[in-house]
N, C-alpha and C positions, 0 to 999 in steps of 0.2 A: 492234389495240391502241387503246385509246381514249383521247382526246385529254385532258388534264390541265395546268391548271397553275397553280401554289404561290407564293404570295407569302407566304415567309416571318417578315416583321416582322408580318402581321398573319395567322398562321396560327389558326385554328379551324374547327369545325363549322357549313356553313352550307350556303346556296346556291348550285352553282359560278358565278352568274349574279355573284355579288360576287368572287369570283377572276378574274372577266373583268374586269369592272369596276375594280377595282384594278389589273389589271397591261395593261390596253388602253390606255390613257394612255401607260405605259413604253414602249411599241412603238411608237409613232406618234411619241412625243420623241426616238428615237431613230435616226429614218431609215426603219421600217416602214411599212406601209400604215396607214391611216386606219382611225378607229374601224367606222366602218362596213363597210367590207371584212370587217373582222378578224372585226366582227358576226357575217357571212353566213356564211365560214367557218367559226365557232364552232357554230353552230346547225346544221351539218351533221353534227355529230360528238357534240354532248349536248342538252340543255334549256336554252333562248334562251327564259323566258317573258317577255315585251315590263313588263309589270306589274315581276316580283322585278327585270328589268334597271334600270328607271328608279330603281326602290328602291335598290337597288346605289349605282348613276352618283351618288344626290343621298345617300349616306351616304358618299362615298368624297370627294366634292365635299366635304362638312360637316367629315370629318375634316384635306383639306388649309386649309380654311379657317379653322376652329379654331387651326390650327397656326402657320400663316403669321405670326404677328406674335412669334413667339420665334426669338431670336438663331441665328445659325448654330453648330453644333456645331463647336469647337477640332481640327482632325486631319480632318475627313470631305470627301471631294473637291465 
């Protein structure tokens, strides 16, 4: 079965190199191995192209960075 996975809030059509991207971060904040591991794994299982990866890393980068200066949402943990 082949390796998948979905990051919801920002689901569409694209590269899974940007689903890595987005949710490698979550894994590593949360007690998981390092981006890099995660890397090497990932690229055993689908397309790890080093080019769409950085493209990914520096739009996922842009969007938390964009973001960061608006208030914390009322209710979200």
């Amino acid at each position: 079965m082949p390796l998948r996975l979905f990051d919801w809030p920002i689901a569409c059509v694209g590269p899974p190199e940007l689903d890595f991207a987005a949710f490698a971060q979550t894994i590593t904040c949360e007690g998981g191995p390092d981006p890099e591991t995660l890397t090497r794994w990932y690229a055993t299982e689908g397309p790890m192209r080093p080019g769409v990866l950085v493209s990914s890393v520096t739009a996922v980068a842009g969007f938390f960075a964009a973001n960061a200066w608006r208030q914390d949402l009322e209710g979200l943990p």
